[in-house]
N, C-alpha and C positions, 0 to 999 in steps of 0.2 A: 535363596529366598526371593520370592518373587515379587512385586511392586505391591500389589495389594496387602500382601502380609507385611510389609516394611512400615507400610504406611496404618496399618492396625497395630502392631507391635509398636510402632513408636507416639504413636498415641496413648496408648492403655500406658506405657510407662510413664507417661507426662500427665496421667492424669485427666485425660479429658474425655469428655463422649464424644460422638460422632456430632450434636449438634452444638457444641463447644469449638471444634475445632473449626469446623463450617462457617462460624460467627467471626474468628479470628482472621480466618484464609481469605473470607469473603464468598463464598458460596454456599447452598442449599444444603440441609442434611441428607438431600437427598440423593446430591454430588458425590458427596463422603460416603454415603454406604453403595454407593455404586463405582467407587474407587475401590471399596476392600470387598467388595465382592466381586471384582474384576469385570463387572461389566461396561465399563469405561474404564478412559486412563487421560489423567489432569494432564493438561499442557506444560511447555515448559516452565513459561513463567507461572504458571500453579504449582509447580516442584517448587521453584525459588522459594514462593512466599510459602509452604510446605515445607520446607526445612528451616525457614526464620521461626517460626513458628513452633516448628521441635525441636530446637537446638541441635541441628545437624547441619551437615554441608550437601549441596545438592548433590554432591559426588554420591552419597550413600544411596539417593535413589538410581540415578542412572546406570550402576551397575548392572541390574537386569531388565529395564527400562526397555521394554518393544514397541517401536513406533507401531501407528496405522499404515503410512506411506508406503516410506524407504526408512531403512535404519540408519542412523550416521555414521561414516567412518571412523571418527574419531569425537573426542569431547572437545578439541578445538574448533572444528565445525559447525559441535553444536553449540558451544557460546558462542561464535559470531553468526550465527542464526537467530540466535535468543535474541542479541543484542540490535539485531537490525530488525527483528521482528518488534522490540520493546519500543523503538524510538520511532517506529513508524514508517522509515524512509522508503523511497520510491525506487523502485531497484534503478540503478544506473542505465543497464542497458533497453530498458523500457522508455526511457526518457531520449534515448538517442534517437529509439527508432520513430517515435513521435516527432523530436524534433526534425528527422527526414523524411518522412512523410508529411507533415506541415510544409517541410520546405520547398517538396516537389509541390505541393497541394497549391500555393499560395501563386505561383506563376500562373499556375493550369488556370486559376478563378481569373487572374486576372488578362489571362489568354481570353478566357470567354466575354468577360466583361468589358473589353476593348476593339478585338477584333471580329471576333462572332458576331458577336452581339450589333458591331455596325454603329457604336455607339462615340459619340466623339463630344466633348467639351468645350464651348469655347465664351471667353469671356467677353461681351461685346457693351464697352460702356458702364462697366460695375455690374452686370446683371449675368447670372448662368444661365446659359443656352443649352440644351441635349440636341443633337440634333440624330432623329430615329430613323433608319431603314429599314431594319429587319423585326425589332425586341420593344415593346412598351417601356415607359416610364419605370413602371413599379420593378419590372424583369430586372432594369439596369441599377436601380435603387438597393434592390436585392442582393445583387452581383457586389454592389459598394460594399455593403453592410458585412456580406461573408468574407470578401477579402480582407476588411478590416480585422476582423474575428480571429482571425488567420495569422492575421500580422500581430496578433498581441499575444497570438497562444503562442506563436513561434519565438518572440522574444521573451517571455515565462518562461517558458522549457528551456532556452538558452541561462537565464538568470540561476534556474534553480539549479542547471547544472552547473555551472561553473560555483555555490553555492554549497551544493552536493561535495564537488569537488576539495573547497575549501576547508570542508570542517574532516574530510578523509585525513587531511594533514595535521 
């Protein structure tokens, strides 16, 4: 039996129309008749709330359940799919490569911002001096601002991960 007839079948027996059932799931009746006429196919978390709703278990739908993609190898793949896709989270290893790309990126700004740039600091008396060879005012103001930028998105990505990390346990 195929997904769309599962989902007509277990409808019609629970008694409801297609814009009954649509009102319950949270989607259009337009949704639902383009689920049992196979021209679409609900998401995972649409199966979920699609079996709470027909007093099934989602097992029933995923028996013949063809992805768009890739199919799943298994139903333990596809509930920790579900479930990372449900809560949101930022895949782990996207966060790594961010947070090493920030890490290379944040020396490199501040290579330019120091060296390049010809730009040097110094405090004479309580008052800040720039003193310019090469780069304007605003260049090296610029230069601050992005390094800083850099410096708090590198410690974010550090927090969430080891946070990420935390709640894996």
């Amino acid at each position: 039996m195929l997904l769309r007839e599962k989902i007509a079948e277990k409808r019609t027996n629970a008694g409801l129309t297609q814009e009954a059932l649509a009102e319950k799931v949270g989607v259009s009746r337009n949704t639902v008749y383009n689920w049992e006429a196979g021209i679409s196919k609900p998401n995972v978390k649409t199966i979920k709330r699609l079996a709470e709703v027909l007093g099934v278990s989602a097992d029933f739908f995923y028996g013949e359940y063809v992805f768009d993609d890739e199919p799943p190898k298994n139903r333990d793949e596809l509930a920790v799919a579900a479930e990372g896709a449900e809560k949101g989270k930022f895949p782990r290893g996207l966060f790594i490569a961010l947070a090493i790309i920030n890490g290379i990126l944040l020396p490199i700004a501040g290579f330019f911002t120091y060296v390049i740039g010809g730009m040097s600091i110094i405090t004479n008396t309580g008052t800040l001096v720039v003193s310019n060879r090469n780069v304007d005012i605003h260049t090296f103001y610029l230069m601050i601002a992005i390094s800083a930028i850099m410096l708090i998105a590198e410690v974010t990505f550090i927090v969430l991960l080891i946070k990420n990390r935390k709640q894996k346990k």
